[in-house]
N, C-alpha and C positions, 0 to 999 in steps of 0.2 A: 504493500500500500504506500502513497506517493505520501509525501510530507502534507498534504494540503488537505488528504481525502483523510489525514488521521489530525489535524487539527479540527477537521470538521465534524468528524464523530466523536472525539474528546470533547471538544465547545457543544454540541446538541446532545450529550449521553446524559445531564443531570437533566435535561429538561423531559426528554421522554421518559426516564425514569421514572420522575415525578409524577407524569400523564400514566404510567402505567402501575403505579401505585395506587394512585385515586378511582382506576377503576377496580383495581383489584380488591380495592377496600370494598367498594359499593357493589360490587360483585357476592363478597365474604357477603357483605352484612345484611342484602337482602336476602343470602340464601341461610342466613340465622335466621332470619323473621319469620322466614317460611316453611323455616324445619319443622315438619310434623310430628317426624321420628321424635327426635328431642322431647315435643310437649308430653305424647303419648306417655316416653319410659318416666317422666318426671310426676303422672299422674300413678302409673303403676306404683313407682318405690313410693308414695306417701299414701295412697287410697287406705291401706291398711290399718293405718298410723290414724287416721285421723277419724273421729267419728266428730255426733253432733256439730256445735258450732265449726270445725276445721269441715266439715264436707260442705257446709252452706258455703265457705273461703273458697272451699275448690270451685265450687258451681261458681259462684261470682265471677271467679276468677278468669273459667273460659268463658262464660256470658262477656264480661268485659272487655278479651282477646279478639273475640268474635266479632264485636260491636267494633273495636277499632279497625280492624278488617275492614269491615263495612263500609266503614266512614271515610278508609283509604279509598277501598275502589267505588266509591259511591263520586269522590270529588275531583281522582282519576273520568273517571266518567262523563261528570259535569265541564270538566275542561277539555275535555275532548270534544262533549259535544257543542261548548259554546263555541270552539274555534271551529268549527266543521262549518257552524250556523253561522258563523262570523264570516268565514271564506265564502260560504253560498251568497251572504248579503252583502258582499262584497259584490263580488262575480255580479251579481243581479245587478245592483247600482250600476256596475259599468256598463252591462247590456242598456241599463236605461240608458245610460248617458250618450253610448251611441247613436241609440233608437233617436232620443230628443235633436241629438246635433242630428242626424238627417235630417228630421221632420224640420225643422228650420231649414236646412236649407231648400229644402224641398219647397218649403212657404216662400222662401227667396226669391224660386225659378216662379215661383205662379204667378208673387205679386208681379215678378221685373214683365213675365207673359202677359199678365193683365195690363200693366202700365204702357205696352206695346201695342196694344189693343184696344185699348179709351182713347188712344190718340187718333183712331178712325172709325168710331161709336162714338153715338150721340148718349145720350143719358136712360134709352131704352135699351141701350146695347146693339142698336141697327149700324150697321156700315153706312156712312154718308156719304155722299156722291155730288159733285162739283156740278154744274149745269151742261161740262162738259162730257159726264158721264164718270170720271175719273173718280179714283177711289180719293174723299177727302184728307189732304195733307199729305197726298204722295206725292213723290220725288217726279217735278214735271219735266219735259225736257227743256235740255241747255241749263236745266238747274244744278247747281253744285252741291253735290250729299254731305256736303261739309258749310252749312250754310256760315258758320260764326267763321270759321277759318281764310274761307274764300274773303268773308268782307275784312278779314284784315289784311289782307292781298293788297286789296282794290286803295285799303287807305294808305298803304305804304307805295301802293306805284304812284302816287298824285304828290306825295312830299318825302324829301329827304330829311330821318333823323338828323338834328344839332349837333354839332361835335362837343363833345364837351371836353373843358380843361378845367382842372384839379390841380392844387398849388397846396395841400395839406400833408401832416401827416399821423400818424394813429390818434395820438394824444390831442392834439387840437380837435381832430374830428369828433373823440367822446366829449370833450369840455364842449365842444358846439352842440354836440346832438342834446345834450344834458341841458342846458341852456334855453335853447330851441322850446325842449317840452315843458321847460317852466314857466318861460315868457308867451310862448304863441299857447299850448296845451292845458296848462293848470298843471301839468303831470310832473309830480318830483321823483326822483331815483338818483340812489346814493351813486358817486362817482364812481365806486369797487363797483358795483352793478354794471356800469356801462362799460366800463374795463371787461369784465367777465362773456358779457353780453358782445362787444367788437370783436374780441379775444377768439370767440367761436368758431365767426365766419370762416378763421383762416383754417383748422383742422374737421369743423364738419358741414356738407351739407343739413343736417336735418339737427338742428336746437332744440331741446327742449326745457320749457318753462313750468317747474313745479313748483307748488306749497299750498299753500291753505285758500281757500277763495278770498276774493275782495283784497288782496294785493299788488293788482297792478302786471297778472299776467299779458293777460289779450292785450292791454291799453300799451305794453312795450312795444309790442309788434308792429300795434296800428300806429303809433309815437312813428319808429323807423320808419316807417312806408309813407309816412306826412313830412318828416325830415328828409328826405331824399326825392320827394318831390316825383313820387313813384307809388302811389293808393296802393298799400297794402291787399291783395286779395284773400277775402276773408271765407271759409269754406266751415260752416258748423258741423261737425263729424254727429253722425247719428246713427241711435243702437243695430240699426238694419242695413248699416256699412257694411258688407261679405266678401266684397273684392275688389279688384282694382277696377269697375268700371264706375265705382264710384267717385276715383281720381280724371278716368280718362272716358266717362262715356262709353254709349257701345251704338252699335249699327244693330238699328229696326229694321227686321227680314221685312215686314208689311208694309211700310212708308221708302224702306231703299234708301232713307235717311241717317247720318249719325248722327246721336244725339249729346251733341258735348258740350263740356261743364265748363263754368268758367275759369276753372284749370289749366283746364285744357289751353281754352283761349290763351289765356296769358303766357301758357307755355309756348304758345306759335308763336305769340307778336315779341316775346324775349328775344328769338333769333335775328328780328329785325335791328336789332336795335344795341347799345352798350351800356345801358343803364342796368340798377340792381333792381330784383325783383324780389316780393316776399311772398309767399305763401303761405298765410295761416291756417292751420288747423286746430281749431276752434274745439275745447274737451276731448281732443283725440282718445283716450282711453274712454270714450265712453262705450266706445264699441274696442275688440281686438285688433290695436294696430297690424299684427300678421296676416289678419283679413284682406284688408284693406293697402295697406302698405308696403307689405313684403319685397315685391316684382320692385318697387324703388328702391327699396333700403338695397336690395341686390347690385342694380343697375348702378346706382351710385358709389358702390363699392368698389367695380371696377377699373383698375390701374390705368386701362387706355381710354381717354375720353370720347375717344370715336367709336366706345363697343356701347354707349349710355343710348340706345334708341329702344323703343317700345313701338311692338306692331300691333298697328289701331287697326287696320282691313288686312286680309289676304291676298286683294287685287289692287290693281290698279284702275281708274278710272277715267279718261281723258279730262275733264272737268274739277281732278284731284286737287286742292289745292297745294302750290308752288314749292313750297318746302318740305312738302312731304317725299319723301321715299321711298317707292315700291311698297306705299303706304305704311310706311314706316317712319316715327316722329321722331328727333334727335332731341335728346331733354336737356335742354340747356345749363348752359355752364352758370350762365350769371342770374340762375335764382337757387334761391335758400326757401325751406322748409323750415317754420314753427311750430311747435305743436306746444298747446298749452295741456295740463292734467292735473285733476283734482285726485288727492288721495282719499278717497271714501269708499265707501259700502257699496256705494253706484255704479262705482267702476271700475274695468279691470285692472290687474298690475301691469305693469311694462315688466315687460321681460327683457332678461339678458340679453338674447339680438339684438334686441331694437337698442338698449342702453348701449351698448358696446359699439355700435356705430351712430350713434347721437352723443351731441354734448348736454350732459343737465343742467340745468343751471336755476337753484333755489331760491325763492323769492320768499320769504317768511314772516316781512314784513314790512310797515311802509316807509318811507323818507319823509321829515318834517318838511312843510313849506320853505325855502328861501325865495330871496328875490335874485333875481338874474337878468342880465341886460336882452332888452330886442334881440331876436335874432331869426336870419333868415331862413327858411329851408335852403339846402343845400344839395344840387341834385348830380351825383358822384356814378362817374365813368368807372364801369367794369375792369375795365382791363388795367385805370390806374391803382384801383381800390386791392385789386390782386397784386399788383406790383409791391404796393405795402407790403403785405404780407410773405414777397418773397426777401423784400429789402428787412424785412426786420429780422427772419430767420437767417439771412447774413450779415447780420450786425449787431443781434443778442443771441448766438446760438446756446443750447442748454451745456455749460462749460461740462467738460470730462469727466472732473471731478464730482458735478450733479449728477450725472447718467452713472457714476460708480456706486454712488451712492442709491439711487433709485436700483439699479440692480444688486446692491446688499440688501436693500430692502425686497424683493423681491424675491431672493433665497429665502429670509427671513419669515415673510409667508407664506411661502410653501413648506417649509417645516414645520411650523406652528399650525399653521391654520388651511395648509392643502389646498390652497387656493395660488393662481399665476396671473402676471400683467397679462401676459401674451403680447403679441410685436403690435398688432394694430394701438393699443395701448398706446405702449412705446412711441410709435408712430405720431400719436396723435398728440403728445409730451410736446415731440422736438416741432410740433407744429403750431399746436396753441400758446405756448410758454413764451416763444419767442414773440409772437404778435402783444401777451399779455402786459409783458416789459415795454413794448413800445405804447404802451397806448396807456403809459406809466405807473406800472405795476410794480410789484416783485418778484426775480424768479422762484424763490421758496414761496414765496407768497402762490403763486400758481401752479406750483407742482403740489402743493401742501392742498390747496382746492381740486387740484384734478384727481388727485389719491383719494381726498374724502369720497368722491361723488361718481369714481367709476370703479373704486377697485374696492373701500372699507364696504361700500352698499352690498357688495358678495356677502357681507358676513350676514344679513340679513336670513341669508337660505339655507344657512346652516342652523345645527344644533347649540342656539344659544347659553344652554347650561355648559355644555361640555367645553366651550372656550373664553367661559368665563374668567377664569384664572389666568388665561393669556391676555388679556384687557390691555392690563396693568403693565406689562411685557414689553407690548406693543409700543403703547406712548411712552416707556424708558428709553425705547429703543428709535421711537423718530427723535425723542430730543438729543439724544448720544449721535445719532446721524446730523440733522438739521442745526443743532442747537435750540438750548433750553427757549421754550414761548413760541417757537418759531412755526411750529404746525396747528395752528388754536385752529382750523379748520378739522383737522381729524382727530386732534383729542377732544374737541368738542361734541361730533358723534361719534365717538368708543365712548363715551363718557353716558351719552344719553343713549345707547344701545346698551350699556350695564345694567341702568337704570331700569331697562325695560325685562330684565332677567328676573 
């Protein structure tokens, strides 16, 4: 035997040992219990011995033996059959759960059928007929089955977009936007908010805005889209959101029409142009963002930005409109995704996909009045507003010694707590931290809020008893990394995640 294969049976020989001692005992000591023989010869040697009150002892005695028996295999029994009953009502729950998710979607396909169908019925449910004979609201000729799309064709071939020039840079632009909503909006938000809030754009399309209601979620969104001189488009998410045609419309087989959203829309007239675009989604968790969502959060993920198109039709059409591609829509670069969410009863959780490629960003409460000078909207070119963001990752990159650091930390929870950044993480570190120093932050300052709000929230899914006692570990160990005070972001939640133990 090799030196390694007798370290390894020396090192594991007290452990199995051990394992085969403890069965061996409970092996021994059930088949004491059950010794028959035993009880029999022990009532033989004394039955003789013992009359009056010793033979009522004896009787008691196996009366008593018997009964514990009983009560053994009576609660053997009872646990058996409650986990039997337990797994069947299990098993059944899930069939329900199945069963209900069809029947919804099932109610999905009839309404979206129905809604396809009222569009050429009158209120008796009769098909209606044009004077021409035509079925009402169908696709007539020389008409375009893209009716929104086409008329943003026709307004962009009569005028050319403005060129615009931009002369700012991070930090001036949040001091203005911030400004902007107090003076023209009534709207106050703390300057770290708008830092956190610019910070975004540069590592993700898709933001999201949580806390508690009546803080000033939606009103940020629609703040930015009045500051950039660019209307917010505002989309209220609703419970019977199921897929992506509720981002992008679908084509009525009856009408020969699409019917698109004004999503959509904004999404066509983006390409024309190099202004910023917003798109709100309005209580997004009120339905399952993976419903509704997914196909972007996808799309948006990938590396080459000419793989980002979504196929609206199969065909093509002579009358398609213009930017379309073998009826294929390219999703534009220069808009961003909001999504506001209430944490309640009402609505669903975000789950880990969707967190993991969005940035959160918590709003918990509100900013005192000040006063603040006039100030204009400001309506900021695409391509310069990116250039920030590539000029600040080369002018604050996340130094060596941070990214050592975040990768000690990173070991650190995965031993303790079996949880990883993963590179997208990472990724999204050297992306937002650099814009968040420009737009005059801290880099601890915004690594110490990116940790709290994508990586500490994992602890949520876990078994909060059992890493209880690592809490404390934890925050020893970002201020031994960081320095002491320096992460009040995430000792702040370990602190009120204890609390909730």
């Amino acid at each position: 035997m090799s030196v390694y294969g007798e370290f390894f049976t020396k090192f594991m020989e007290p452990f199995f040992e051990g394992l085969l001692t403890i069965l061996k005992s409970f092996v021994e000591g059930l088949g004491q219990m059950l010794n028959i023989v035993n009880y029999i010869t022990v009532i033989n040697d004394y039955k003789n011995d013992l009359t009056g009150v010793g033979m009522v002892i004896m009787i008691l005695s196996i009366i008593l033996l018997l009964a514990i028996f009983a009560i053994i295999v009576y609660f053997i029994y009872r646990m058996i059959r409650t986990y039997v009953r337990y797994r069947r009502n299990v098993k059944k729950e899930d069939q329900l759960i199945d069963e209900i998710e069809i029947l919804n979607n099932e109610i999905f396909k009839l309404k979206r059928q129905n809604a396809k169908i009222s569009e050429i019925t009158n209120e008796n449910g009769e098909i209606e007929y044009d004077e021409n004979g035509n079925i009402k609201g169908e696709l007539q000729e020389g008409e375009s089955r893209f009716f929104k799309l086409s008329n943003v064709d026709k307004k962009f071939s009569e005028f050319t977009p403005e060129e615009i020039h931009n002369n700012f840079n991070l930090e001036e632009l949040c001091d203005t936007f911030r400004n902007y909503s107090a003076s023209r909006l009534k709207l106050y938000y703390d300057i770290n908010l708008i830092r956190l809030f610019i910070a975004s754009f540069a590592s993700n399309k898709l933001i999201i805005l949580e806390g508690i209601s009546g803080t000033g979620k939606t009103s940020l969104a629609y703040a930015f889209g009045s500051f950039i001189d660019n209307e917010t488009t505002v989309a209220s998410v609703q419970p019977s959101w199921r897929d992506s045609t509720e981002i992008f419309g679908y084509f009525n087989e009856f009408t020969k029409k699409f019917n698109e959203t004004q999503i959509l829309e904004k999404m066509y007239e983006a390409q024309y142009t190099d202004e910023v675009y917003i798109t709100l989604l309005d209580e997004m968790n009120i339905s399952r963002v993976e419903y509704y969502f997914a196909e972007m959060l996808s799309i948006l993920e990938l590396p080459n930005k000419k793989d980002w198109v979504i196929e609206l039709v199969p065909n093509v059409w002579p009358d398609d409109p213009e930017k379309l591609d073998e009826g294929k829509l390219k999703i534009p670069e220069n808009m961003w995704y909001v999504g506001t969410i209430n944490n309640d009863d009402s609505t669903f959780m975000i789950t880990d996909k969707v967190y993991d490629r969005a940035m959160p960003i918590a709003i918990d409460d509100k900013c005192e009045a000040f006063e603040a000078p006039d100030t204009e909207p400001l309506k900021i070119s695409f391509k310069y507003f990116e250039k920030l963001f590539i000029d600040a990752s080369e002018q604050h990159p996340v130094t060596e010694e941070t990214l050592e650091k975040v990768a000690q930390l990173d070991r650190y929870v995965i031993d303790h707590f079996r949880l990883a950044f993963g590179n997208r993480i990472v990724k999204q570190l050297k992306e937002f931290v650099p814009a968040f120093v420009a737009c005059g932050g801290d880099e601890v300052a915004g690594i110490d809020y990116l940790i709290a709000h994508k990586i500490l929230r994992k602890f949520e899914q876990l078994n909060l008893a059992y890493i209880k006692d690592e809490i404390d570990g934890l925050i020893n160990y970002l201020e031994k990394l960081f320095g002491k005070d320096k992460t009040p972001e995430c000792k702040a939640y370990l602190l009120r995640l204890k609390r909730t133990i």
